[in-house]
N, C-alpha and C positions, 0 to 999 in steps of 0.2 A: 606723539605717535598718532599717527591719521589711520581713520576704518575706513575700510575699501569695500563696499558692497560685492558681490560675489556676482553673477549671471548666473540668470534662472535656467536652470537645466530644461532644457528643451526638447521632448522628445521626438524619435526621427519617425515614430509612426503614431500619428494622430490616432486619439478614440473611434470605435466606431460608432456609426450612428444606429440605432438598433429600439424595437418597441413591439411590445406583444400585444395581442390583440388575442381573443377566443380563437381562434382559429389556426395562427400563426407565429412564427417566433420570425422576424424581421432583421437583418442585417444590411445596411447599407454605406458604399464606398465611393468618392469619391477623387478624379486628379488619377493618379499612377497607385499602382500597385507593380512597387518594383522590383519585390524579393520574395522570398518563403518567408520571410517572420511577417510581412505588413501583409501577407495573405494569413497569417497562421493567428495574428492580430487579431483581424476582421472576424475571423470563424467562431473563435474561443468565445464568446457567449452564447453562440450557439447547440455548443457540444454538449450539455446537459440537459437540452431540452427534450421534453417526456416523448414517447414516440407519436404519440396520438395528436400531438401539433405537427403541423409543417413546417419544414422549413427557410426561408426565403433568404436569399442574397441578392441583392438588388445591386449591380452593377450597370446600371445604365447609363451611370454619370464618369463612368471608368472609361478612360483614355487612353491611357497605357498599361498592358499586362505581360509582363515578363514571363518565359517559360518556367523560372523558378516559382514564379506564384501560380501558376494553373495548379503544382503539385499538390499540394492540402486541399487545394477545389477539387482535384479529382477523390485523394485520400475522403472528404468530408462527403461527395457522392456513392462512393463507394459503401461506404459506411451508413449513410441512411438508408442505402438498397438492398447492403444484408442485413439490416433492423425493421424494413416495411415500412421506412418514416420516408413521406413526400417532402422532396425537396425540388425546389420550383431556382431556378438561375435566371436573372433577368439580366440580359445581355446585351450590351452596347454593342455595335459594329467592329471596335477596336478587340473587343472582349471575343466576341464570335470568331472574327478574323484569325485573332491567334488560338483559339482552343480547336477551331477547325483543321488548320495547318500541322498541328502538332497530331492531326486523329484522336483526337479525346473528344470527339462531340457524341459519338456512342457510349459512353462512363459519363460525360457530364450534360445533363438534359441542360437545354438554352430556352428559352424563351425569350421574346422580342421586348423594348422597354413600351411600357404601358403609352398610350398617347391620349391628350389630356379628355378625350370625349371617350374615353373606355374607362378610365379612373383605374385604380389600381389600389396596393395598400399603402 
């Protein structure tokens, strides 16, 4: 009888990339974001963080954003505005383009992506 290795289970939503600093609790995405769970993905380290840090989602390298992921962007907006916790959104073109279209740019603050002689975190 012959053994057949298996295939490594692959998952459809990469880690996020994410790093705390004094100041800030960090989230970043990159590629598409193309449903509620790879937005609900991306957040989820975030949601524990103490109110007295920031919170930052860095989407500047985001490409594509489906209406169903703006959802939990707005839910996790919401949410740090009735908690007093700042939350900063760094916003690629693709990013902006669709959270404006949909009217969620008043529930979701945007900010522009950092460019390399303003540095950023």
């Amino acid at each position: 009888m012959s053994t057949m290795d298996l295939p490594a289970v692959v998952p459809t939503v990469p880690a996020p990339d994410h790093d705390l600093d004094a100041g800030a609790f960090t989230v970043r995405a990159a590629g598409d974001l193309a449903d509620a769970a790879s937005a609900e993905t991306l957040i989820a380290p975030v949601l524990d963080t103490p109110v007295e840090l920031a919170v930052v989602v860095d989407l500047s390298a985001v490409t594509y954003l489906t209406m169903e992921a703006v959802v939990p962007l707005a839910k996790l907006a919401r949410r740090c505005a009735a908690e007093g916790q700042v939350l900063r959104l760094v916003a690629s073109s693709a990013v902006r383009r669709k959270v404006e279209t949909m009217g969620m740019s008043t529930i979701i603050p945007m900010e522009p992506p950092y460019t390399a002689t303003q540095g950023g975190d």
